[in-house]
C-alpha positions, 0 to 999 in steps of 0.5 A: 396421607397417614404416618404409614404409606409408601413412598412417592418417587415423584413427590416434588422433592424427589423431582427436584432431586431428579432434576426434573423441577427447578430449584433455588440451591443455598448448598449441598453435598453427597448427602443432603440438599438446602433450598430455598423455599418457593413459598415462604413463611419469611424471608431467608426460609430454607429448606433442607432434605436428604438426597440419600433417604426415602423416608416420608417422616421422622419416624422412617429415616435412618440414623445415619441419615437423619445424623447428617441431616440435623447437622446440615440443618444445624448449619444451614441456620447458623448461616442464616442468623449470620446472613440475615441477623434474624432476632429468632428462628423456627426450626420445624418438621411436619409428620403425616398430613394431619401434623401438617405435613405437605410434601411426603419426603422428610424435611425440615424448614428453617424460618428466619423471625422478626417480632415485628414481621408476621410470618406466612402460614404454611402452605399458603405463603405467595410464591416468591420470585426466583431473582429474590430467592437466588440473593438471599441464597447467596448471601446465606451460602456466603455464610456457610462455615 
């Protein structure tokens, strides 16, 4: 998909919004949702999207939307370096398939580092158990502040 399409109302994050798909929920609000990645590049890879915005890509999104998700990023990593006391994190968002870009509903992965851990690429990590990723959830929503 390019930088300019138009919206998938059944892109698996909206499905997921929707209720239609599962998920491993860290924490949310009115605006924006944080979850745990089914595929992740490490351990403690959350994800975090707008539940008000059909924007695609950076370049779409509202202000006030794009706002409140950078602060929700903010401190969804903030819990996560508290929980899992990670010595880095990566903050990444993908723009159009060519940027590497797999789901068309704007998101933004936080990934835990270790220097001695390799990290999984993206898009082609295992799945993860779900038991796994509801203890890491837990232990990074008991971080929030």
């Amino acid at each position: 998909m390019t930088l300019k399409a138009p919206y998938d109302p059944d892109n698996i994050f909206a499905r997921i919004l929707r209720g239609d798909i599962p998920s491993v929920t860290v924490w949310e609000d009115d605006h924006v949702l944080a979850f745990m990645d089914v595929f992740p590049q490490s351990e403690g890879h959350v994800l975090v999207i707008s539940k008000t915005s059909t924007a695609r890509t950076l370049l779409e999104i509202e202000p006030d939307a794009l706002a409140r998700l950078t602060a929700a990023v903010q401190r969804t990593a903030r819990a996560v370096e508290k929980a899992l006391s990670p010595e880095g994190l990566q903050i990444l968002q993908y723009n159009g398939e060519a940027g590497g870009q797999t789901v068309f509903h704007l998101h933004f992965h936080i990934v835990p580092r270790w220097a001695e851990r390799p990290m999984k690429g993206h898009g082609h990590a295992p799945m993860a158990e779900p038991e796994a990723l509801r203890t890491l959830a837990d232990r990074i929503a008991a971080a929030l502040t």
